[in-house]
C-alpha positions as CSV (number, residue, x, y, z in Angstrom):
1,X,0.0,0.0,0.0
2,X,2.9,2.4,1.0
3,X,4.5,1.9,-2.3
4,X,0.9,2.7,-4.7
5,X,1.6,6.1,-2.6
6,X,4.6,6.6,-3.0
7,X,4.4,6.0,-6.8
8,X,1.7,8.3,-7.1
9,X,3.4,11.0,-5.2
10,X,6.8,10.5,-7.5
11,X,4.2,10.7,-10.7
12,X,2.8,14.0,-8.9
13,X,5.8,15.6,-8.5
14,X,7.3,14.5,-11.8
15,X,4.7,16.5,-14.0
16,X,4.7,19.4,-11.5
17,X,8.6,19.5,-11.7
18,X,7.9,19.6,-16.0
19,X,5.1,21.8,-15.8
20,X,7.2,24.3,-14.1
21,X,10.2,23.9,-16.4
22,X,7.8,24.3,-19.8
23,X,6.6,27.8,-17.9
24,X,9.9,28.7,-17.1
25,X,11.6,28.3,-20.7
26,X,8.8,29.6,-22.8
27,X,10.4,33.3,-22.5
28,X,13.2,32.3,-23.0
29,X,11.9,30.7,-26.7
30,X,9.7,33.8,-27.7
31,X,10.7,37.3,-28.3
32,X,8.9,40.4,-27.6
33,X,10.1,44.0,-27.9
34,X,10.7,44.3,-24.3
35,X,13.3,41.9,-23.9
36,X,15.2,43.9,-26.5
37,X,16.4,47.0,-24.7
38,X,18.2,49.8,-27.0
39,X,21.8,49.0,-27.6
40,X,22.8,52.7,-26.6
41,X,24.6,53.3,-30.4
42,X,23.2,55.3,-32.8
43,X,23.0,52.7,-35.5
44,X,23.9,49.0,-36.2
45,X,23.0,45.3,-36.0
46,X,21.1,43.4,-33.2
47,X,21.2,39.5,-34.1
48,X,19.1,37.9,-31.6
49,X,18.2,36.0,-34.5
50,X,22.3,34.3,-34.1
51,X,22.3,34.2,-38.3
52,X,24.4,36.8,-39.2
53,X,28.3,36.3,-39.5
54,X,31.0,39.0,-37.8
55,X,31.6,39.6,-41.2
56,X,28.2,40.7,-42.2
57,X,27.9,42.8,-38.9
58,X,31.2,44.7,-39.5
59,X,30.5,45.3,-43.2
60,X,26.8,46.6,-42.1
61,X,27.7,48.3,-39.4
62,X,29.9,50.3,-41.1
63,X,27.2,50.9,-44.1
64,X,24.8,52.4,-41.4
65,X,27.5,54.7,-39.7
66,X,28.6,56.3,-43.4
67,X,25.0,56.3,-43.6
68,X,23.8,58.0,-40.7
69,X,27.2,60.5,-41.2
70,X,25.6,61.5,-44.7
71,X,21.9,61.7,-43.8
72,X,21.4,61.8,-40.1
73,X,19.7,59.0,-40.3
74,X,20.0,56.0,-38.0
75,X,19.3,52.5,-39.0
76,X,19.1,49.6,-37.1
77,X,18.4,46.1,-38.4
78,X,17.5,43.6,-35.6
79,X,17.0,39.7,-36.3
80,X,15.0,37.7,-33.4
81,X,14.2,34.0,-33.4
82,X,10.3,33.3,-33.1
83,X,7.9,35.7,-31.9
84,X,5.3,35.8,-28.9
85,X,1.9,33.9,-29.7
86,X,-0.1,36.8,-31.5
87,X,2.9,38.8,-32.5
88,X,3.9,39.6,-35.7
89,X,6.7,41.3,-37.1
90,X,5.0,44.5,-38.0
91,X,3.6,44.7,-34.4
92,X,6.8,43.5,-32.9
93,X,9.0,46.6,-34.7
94,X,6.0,48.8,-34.1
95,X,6.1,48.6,-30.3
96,X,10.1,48.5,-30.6
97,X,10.3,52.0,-32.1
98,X,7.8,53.0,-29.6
99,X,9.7,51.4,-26.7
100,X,13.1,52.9,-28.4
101,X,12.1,56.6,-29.1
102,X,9.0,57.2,-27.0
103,X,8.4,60.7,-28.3
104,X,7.8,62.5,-32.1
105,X,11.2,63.8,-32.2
106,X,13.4,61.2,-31.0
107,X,11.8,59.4,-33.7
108,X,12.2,61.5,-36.4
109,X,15.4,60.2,-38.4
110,X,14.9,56.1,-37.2
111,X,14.5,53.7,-39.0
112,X,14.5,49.8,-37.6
113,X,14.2,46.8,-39.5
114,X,13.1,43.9,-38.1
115,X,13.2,40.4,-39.5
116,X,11.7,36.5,-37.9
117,X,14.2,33.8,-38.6
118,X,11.2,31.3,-37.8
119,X,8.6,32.5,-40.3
120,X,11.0,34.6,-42.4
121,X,8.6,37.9,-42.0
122,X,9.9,41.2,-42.4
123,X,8.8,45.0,-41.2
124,X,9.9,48.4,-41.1
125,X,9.2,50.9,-39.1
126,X,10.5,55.0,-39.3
127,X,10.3,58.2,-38.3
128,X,8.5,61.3,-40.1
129,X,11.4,63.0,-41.3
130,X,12.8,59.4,-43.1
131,X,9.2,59.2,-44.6
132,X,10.4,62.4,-47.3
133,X,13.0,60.5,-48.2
134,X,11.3,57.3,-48.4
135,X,7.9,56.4,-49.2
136,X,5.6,53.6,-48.4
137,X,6.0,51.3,-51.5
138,X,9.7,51.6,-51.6
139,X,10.1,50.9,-48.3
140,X,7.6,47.8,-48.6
141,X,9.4,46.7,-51.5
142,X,12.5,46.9,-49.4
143,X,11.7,44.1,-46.4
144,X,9.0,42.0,-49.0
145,X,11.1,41.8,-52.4
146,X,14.9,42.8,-51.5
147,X,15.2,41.2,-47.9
148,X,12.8,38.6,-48.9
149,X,14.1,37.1,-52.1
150,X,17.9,35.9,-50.9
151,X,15.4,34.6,-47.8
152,X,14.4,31.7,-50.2
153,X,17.2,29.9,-50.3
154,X,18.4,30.9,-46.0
155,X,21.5,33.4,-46.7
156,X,20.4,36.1,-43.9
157,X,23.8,37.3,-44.7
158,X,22.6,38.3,-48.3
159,X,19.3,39.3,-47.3
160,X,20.6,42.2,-45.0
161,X,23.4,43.2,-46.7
162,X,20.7,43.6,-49.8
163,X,18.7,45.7,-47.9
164,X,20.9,48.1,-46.2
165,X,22.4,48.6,-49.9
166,X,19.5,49.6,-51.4
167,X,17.9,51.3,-48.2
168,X,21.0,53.4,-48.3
169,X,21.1,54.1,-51.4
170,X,17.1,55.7,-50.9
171,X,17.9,56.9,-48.2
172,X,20.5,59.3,-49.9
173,X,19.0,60.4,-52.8
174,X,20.7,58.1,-55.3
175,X,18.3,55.9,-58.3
176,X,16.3,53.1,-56.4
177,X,17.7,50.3,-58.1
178,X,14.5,48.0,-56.8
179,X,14.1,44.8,-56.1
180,X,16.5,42.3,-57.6
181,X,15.4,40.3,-61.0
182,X,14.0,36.7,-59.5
183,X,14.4,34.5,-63.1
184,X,12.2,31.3,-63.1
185,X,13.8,28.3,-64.3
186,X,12.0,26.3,-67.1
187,X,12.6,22.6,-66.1
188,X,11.7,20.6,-69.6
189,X,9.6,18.0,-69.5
190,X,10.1,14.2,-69.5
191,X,7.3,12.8,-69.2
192,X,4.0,12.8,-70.9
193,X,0.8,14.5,-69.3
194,X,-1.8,12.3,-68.4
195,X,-3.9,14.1,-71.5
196,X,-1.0,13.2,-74.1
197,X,-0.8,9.4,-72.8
198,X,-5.2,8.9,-73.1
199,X,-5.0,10.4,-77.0
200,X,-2.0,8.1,-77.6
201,X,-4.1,5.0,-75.9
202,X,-7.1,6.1,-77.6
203,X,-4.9,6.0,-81.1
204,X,-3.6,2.7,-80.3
205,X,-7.3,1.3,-79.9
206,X,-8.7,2.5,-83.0
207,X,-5.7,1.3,-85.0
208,X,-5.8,-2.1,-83.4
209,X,-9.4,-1.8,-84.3
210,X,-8.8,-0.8,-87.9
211,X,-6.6,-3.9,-88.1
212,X,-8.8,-6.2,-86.1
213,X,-12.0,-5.4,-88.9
214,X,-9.6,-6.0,-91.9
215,X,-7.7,-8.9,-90.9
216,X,-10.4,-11.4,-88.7
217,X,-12.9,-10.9,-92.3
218,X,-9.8,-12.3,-94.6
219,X,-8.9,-14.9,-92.0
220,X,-12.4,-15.9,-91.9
221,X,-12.4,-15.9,-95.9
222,X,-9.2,-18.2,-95.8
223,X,-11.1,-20.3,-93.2
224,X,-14.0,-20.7,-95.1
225,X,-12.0,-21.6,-98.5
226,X,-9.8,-24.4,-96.8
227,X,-12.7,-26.4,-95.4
228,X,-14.7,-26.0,-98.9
């Protein structure tokens, strides 16, 4: 009897002790923007997302300084990995640049970019004075097409480096180059469609058919002669 209690009591505890673990690490595998505080720089990279390589983050880093030099505009480009339940990454980089620059003119000249390394989504988020440099559809076309289309195939590296380019590029009053080309590749085809293999079927019976009504009547004929 003592040991049916005992068993029970080490079941009890057991799914306590993993109930209390599954609360504890769910923060720790969901983002929102207040675990993100501001990195106390003007501009640059937050990977939270761990996909971008020192190499990128240099290379960027320095893009968004000349950048910010030229413009007075500050960038930053922040990569998370998976969201809070509900969140998106347009609500996510919303309530960052609220959390970032709480008032109208602190968040004149920001700009932050925000990209999902579970879902691959994409946002943008910036201040009024950006928006005469840069309007809605370009900067759309920015985190959907640019960002988005070296996504397809997992190089973040690409897909950042892409979009501070061309956002840079907006940004300072140079052409828009737009998105980049995506070419489709036309695989030929090997086999035939279910269409093409029922006419040739249907051929094959009415020739079989053809021969069938000419050759059974002369076979008949020969028949008929032999036993005459």
């Amino acid at each position: 009897m003592h040991w049916q209690v005992a068993w029970k009591n080490g079941i009890r505890y057991l799914l306590l002790t993993l109930l209390a673990s599954t609360l504890w690490v769910t923060p720790v595998w969901a983002t929102s923007a207040i675990d993100i505080p501001f990195p106390g720089t003007a501009t640059g990279v937050i990977d939270e997302g761990n996909v971008l390589s020192a190499v990128t983050q240099g290379s960027v880093g320095r893009s968004l300084q000349d950048l910010s030099e030229a413009t007075g505009i500050n960038v930053h480009v922040v990569t998370l990995h998976r969201l809070d339940y509900g969140e998106t990454p347009q609500s996510f980089v919303d309530d960052l640049f609220s959390q970032w620059f709480p008032d109208p003119e602190s968040q004149a000249n920001q700009v932050i970019i925000a990209l999902d390394t579970v879902t691959n989504g994409t946002a943008i988020h910036y201040g009024d004075a950006v928006a005469e440099r840069l309007n809605p559809e370009t900067a759309e076309s920015i985190v959907q097409e640019t960002m988005r289309v070296p996504l397809r195939e997992g190089n973040y590296n690409q897909a950042v480096l892409d979009t501070v380019d061309r956002l840079g590029k907006v940004l300072k009053g140079e052409p828009d180059p737009g998105p980049p080309v995506v070419r489709e590749v036309v695989v030929e085809k090997t086999y035939k469609s279910k269409e093409e293999t029922d006419d040739r079927s249907a051929t094959i019976i009415v020739v079989a058919l053809l021969i069938a009504a000419t050759v059974i009547p002369m076979v008949t004929y020969f028949m008929y002669q032999g036993s005459s």
